[in-house]
N, C-alpha and C positions, 0 to 999 in steps of 0.2 A: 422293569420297574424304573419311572424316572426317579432322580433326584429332586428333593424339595427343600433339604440345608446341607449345606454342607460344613463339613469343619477339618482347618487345614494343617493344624500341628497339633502333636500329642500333647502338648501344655494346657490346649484351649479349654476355657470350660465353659465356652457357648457355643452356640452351633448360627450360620446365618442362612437365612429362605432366600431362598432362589425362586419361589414361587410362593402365593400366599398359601397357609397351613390353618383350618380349624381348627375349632379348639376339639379334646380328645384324639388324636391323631396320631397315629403311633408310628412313631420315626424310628427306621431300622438305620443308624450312621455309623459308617467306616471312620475311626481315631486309629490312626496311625497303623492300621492293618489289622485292629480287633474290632466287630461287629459290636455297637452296643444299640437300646431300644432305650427310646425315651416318650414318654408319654405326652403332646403337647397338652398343656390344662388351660390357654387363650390362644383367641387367633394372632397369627402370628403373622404379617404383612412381607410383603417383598422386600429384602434386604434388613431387614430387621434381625435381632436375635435373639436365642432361648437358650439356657439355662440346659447343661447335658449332666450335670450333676448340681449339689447341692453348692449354693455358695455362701458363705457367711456374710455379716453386716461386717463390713470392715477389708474383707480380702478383695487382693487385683481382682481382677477379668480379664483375662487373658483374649485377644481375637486374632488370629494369625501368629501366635505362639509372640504377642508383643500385650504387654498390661495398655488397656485401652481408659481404662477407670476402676474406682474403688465403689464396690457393692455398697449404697447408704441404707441397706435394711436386708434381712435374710432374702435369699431368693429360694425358691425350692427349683426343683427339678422341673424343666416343660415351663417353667415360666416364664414368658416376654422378659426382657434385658432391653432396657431403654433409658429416657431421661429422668422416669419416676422412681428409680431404684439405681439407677450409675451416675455418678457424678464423673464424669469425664475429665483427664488430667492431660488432655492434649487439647491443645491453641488455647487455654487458661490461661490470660496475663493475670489473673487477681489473685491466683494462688501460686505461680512459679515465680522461685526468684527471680530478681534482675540480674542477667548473666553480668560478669565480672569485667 
């Protein structure tokens, strides 16, 4: 069986395609050496990411066990993780302070 996302520390709560993924697609992905299944519910593009559990409107997003941005609407499970629902808090000059 190839791989089609992968996800690389137990914090993360997206998973990224290595390959593109249909939508209904049922991802069997190794977290941290526990098997979980995630159901994809949109296609999912190369290098893109989804949603391995549920995430709130407000909480990080974890990608390589590092907060990449803050969720701006619920995301469910299997769902694309992109621009239309992450606000991105890295290379942001309009929201980070100016260092000291």
């Amino acid at each position: 069986m190839t791989k089609k996302a992968i996800v690389m520390e137990a914090a993360d709560n997206v998973a990224t395609a290595v390959e593109k993924i249909e939508p209904l697609t049922e991802m069997i992905l190794d977290v941290a050496g526990n098997r979980i299944t995630v159901q994809v519910t949109e296609r999912i593009l190369f290098g893109h990411k989804f949603a391995i559990r549920d995430i709130p409107s407000g909480d990080a997003v974890f990608k390589y066990g590092e907060p990449i941005g803050i969720a701006q609407r619920d995301i469910k499970t299997g769902q694309h993780v992109h621009v239309h629902n992450l606000e991105s808090r890295r290379g942001r000059g309009d929201k980070n302070p100016e260092p000291s």
